[in-house]
N, C-alpha and C positions, 0 to 999 in steps of 0.2 A: 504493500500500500504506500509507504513512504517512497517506493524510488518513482511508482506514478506518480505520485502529487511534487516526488523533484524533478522530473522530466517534463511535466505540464508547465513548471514556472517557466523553461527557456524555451527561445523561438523555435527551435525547429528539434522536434523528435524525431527519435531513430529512424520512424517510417519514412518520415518528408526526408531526411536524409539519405537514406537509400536512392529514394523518389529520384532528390536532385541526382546522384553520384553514378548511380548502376548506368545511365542512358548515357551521360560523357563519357564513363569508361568503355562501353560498352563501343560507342561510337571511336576514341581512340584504339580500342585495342583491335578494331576492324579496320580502321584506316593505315594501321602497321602490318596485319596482315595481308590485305589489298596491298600494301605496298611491295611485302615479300614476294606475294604472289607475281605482282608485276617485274619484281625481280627477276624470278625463276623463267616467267618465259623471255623476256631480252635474254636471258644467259644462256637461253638455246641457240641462241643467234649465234653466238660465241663469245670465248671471252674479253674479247677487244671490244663489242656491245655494251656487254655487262662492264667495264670496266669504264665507257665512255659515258652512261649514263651516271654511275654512283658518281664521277668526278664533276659532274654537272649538275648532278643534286647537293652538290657540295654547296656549291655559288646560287643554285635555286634557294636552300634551306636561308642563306644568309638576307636576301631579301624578302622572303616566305616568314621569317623573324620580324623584319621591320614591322610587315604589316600585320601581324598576332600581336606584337608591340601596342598599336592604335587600338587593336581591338579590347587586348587589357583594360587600356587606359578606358576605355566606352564602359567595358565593364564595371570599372571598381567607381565611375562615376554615377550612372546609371542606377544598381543598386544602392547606393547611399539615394542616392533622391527615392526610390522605391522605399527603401528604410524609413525618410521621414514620411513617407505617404504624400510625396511631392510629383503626379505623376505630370504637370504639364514640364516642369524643368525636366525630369525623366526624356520624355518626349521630345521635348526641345534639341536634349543632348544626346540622343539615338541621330537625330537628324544631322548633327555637325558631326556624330562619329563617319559617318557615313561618308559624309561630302570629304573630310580629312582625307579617311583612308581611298577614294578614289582618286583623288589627286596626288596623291603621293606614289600610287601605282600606275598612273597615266605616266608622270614623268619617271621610275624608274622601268617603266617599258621603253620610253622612247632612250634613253640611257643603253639601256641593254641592247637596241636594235643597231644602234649607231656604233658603241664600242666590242658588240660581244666576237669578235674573231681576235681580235689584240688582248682583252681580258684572259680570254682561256688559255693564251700562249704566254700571256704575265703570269699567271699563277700557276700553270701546269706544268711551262717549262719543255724542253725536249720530250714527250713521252710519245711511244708509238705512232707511227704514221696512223694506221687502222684504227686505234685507240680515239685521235682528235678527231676524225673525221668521222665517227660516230658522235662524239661529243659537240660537234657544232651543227650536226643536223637536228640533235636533241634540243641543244641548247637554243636556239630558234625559234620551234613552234614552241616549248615553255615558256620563253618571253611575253608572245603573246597573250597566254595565258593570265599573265599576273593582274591586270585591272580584276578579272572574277573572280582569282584566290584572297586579293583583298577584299571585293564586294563581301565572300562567302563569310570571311571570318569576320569580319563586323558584325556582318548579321545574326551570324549564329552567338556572339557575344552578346549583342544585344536581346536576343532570347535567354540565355543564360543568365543575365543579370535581375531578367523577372521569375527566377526558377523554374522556365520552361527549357529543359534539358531533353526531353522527348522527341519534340519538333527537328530541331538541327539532328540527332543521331537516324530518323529517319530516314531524313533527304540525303544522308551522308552516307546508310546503307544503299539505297537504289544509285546514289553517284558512283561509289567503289565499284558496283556490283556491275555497272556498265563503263565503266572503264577495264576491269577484266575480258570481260565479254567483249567488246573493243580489242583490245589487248591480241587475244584469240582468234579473233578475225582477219585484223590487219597485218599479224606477224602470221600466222599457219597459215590464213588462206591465198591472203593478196601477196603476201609474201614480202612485207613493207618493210622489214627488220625493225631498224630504231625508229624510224619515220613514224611508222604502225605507233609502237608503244607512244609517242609524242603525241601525235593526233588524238588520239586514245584518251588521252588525260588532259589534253585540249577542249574536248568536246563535254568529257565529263565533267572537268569546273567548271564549264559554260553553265552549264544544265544544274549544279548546284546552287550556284551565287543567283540565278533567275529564279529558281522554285524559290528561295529562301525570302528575294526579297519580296515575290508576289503577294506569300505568306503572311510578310512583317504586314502590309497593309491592312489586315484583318482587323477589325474595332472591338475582336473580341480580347484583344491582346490587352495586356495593361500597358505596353510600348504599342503604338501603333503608327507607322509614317507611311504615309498619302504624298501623293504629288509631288512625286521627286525631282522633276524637272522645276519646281519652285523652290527647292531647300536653298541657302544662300549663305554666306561665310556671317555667323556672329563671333566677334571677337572674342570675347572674354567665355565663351562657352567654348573655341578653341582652345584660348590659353589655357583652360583646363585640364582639358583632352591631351594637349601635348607635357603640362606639366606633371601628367603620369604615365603619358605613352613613350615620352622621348628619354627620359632614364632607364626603360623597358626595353626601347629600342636599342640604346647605346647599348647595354647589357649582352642583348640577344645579338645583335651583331657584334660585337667583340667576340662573342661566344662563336659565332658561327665562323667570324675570320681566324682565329682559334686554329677552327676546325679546316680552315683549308692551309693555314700554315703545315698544321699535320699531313693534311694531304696529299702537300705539296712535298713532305720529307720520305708517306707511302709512294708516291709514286716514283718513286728511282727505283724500289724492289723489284720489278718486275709484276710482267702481266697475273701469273699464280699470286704473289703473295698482296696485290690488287683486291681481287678477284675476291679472296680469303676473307680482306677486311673488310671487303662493299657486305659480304655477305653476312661476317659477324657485326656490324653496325647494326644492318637491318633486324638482324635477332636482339640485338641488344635494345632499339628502340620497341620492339617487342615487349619485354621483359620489363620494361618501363613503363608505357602506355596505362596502365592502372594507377600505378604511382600519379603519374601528369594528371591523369582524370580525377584523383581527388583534390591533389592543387586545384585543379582549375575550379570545381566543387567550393574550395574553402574560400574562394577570391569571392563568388557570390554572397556564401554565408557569414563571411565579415563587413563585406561592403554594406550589408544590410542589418548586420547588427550596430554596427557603428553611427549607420544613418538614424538609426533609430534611440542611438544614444546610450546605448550598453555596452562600454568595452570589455567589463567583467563579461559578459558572454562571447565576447571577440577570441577572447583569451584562454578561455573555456573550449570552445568548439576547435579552436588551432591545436591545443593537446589534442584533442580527441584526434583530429583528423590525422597529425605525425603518427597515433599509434597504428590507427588505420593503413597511415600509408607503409609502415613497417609490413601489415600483412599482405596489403596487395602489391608489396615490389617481391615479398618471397615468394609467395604466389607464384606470379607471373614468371621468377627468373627461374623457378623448377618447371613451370611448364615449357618456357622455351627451351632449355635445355636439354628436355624431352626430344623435344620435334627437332632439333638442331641436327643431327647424322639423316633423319629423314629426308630433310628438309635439302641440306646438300646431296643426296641423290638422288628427286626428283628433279634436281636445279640442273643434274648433267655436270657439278662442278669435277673438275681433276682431282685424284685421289688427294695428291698435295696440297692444295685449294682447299680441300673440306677438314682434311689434318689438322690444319692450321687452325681454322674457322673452329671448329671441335675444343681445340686444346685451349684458345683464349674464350669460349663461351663457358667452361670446365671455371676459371679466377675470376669470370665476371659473376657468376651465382655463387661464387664462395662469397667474396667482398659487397657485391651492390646489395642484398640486402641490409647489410650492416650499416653504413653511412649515405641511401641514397635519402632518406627521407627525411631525417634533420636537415640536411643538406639543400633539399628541395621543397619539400613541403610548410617546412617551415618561413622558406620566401617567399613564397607566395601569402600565405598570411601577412608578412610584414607589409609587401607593395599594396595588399587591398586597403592595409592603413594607412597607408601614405609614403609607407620609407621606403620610398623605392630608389633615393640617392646610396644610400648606407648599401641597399643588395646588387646596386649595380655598381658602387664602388669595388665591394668585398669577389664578386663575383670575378670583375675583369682584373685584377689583381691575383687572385687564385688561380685564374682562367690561363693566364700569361706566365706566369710566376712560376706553376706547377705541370700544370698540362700541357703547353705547349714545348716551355724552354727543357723539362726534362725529356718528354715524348722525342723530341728534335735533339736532345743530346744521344739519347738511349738508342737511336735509330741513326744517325748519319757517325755519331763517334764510337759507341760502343756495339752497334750491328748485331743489334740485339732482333732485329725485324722487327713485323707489325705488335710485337706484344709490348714495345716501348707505350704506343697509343697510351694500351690500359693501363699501366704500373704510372704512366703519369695523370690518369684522369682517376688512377685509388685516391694519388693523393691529393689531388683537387677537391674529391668527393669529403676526401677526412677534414681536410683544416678547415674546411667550408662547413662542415657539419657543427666542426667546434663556435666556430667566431659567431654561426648564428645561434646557436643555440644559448651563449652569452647574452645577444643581444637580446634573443626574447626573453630570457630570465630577467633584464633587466627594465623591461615594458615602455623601454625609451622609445621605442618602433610606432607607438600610437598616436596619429596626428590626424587633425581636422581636414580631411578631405573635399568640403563644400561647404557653402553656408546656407 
């Protein structure tokens, strides 16, 4: 009787929790899988394919960050006005999230169209003839892409901010499910190789970002935006937006140039040991994806505890969800490592190739349970409060400091191969784990978000 009447006093019960959490995870851990999947068949192509696409997802992920960045930011605004039960500023500022992130995606498309043949050869460097030339037929139609993957994740932010997590995991099932199918067609049937897989996931975020925003127009929504072609730049509803999307974003892109500095030290290995790491990546963000989906769960459920003026429940629900995230990253890192030997031989990888792939999936399930969710789950909490200076400091400092400069030591000086990556992103994960975990002890993290 007592733990009902203490679960009745806070916002949101186990049930509504679930509610929020199961459909983002459920929707991350299928957009990982659609992704492997889309892996496996480019890697029948071969492996100069598979090798040209992960190096191009490298440089996708980095501005595919920017605009999840804007979407945060929409979020942790959003819900605080939801919080107060303020839904026309709510409204107001779904509508500048929107207009932000198109504009930021219009020019870094036209960005991308103009320098992407000299980009790929700046950071790739010498690698296979076969290798580029898969990689800039990819990297082209993806370009175009990008105004929809911004459209999409706004929007789905913007649903998520009124704890409607249902909606976006649907549309994001039927998107995946036809970009495989896609996939299937245009590489087995038409015989398109990387072209196939590019078109493929061209036409599928077309088809996301337009169902999503048809959606948002509903009155039945408590965010509801109408008449897009009238939304129009209000200043100070930007400056908001950017004063929590653009510390998100410097974060998320350091993080991702990070990750092509690494990429850039995998790619002297060779095409196998390439190949190895495209493939334990993908399982790794596997093994993840439940982890990310309560983060992004707890962004909504503090933006709107906060809004509503309870940080003792801010505070409250952030343990909760670290513990959570404890069990949904073990979870996850034993089931992929299940599927990991499988996985490399329906993928057609070389025996060597999936060895490899095998033996660094083998240290990531030992370690990523242990420090991924302090690490992570806990910043996420901290930016719905505002500090999102403090996690983008701490993070590109660790990011830099730990992950990159040893990864690039352990691999070009000690030729240790691809497993330098991980033994530099353990220790990323550890001191990251400790500093935040400091900082929320110490509840300096909680700031006024709106007025």
């Amino acid at each position: 009787m007592s733990k009902q009447i203490s679960e009745s006093n806070h916002m949101f019960s186990n049930r509504k929790l679930f509610l929020l959490l199961i459909p983002i995870i459920a929707e991350q851990f299928l957009t990982s899988l659609m992704g492997m999947a889309d892996s496996m068949m480019v890697s029948t192509v071969g492996p100069a394919a598979l090798s040209g696409v992960s190096l191009v997802d490298a440089v996708n992920l980095l501005v595919v960050q920017a605009f999840n960045a804007m979407a945060t930011g929409g979020v942790i605004i959003c819900s605080n006005y939801i919080g107060q039960k303020n839904l026309k500023k709510a409204n107001d500022s779904a509508r500048q999230v929107l207009l932000v992130s198109l504009s930021i995606s219009l020019f870094m498309t036209i960005l991308g169209l103009i320098f992407r043949t000299r980009l790929l050869s700046l950071i790739f460097g010498e690698v296979e003839a076969d290798v580029m030339r898969a990689s800039q037929i990819y990297f082209l139609l993806t370009i175009i892409s990008y105004p929809f993957v911004s459209l999409a994740a706004a929007s789905s932010a913007i649903f998520r901010a009124q704890a409607n997590t249902g909606l976006p995991m649907k549309i994001a099932i039927i998107s995946n499910m036809l970009n495989v199918v896609g996939n299937a067609v245009l590489i087995y049937v038409f015989r398109m190789g990387v072209a196939g897989a590019a078109t493929s996931t061209l036409v599928s975020r077309m088809f996301n970002a337009v169902v999503l925003l048809v959606l948002l127009r509903s009155e039945k929504n408590e965010i509801s935006v109408r008449d897009y072609l009238k939304i129009r730049p209000h200043k100070h509803s930007i400056k908001k937006i950017l004063a929590m999307g653009v510390p998100n974003g410097i974060e998320n892109s350091m993080f991702q140039f990070g990750r092509l500095a690494i990429q850039s030290s995998v790619s002297t290995l060779g095409t196998i040991t390439i190949a190895a790491q495209s493939m334990t990546v993908i399982l790794e963000n596997v093994n993840g994806v439940a982890g990310v989906g309560v983060g992004i769960g707890l962004m909504t459920i503090v933006g709107q505890c906060l809004g509503a003026g309870k940080k003792d429940e801010a505070v409250f629900y952030t343990k909760k969800m670290i513990k959570w995230g404890y069990i949904a990253v073990l979870t996850s890192c034993l089931i992929a490592y299940a599927i990991a030997r499988p996985v490399t031989v329906l993928a057609g990888m070389p025996s060597e190739s999936a060895r490899q792939c095998i033996y660094m999936m083998g240290w990531i399930t030992l370690i990523k349970p242990i420090f991924w969710s302090p690490s992570f789950v806990t910043a996420y909490g901290m930016r719905a409060a505002g500090d999102v200076r403090f996690s983008m400091i701490v993070s590109t400092l660790t990011m830099w400091l730990c992950r990159v400069s040893l990864a690039t030591y352990l691999i070009r000086v000690a030729h240790i191969g691809a497993m330098g990556v991980w033994i530099g992103m353990f220790c990323d994960w550890g001191i990251r784990a400790i500093i935040f975990t400091i900082r929320f002890a110490s509840k300096k993290w909680i700031h006024k978000v709106v007025e």
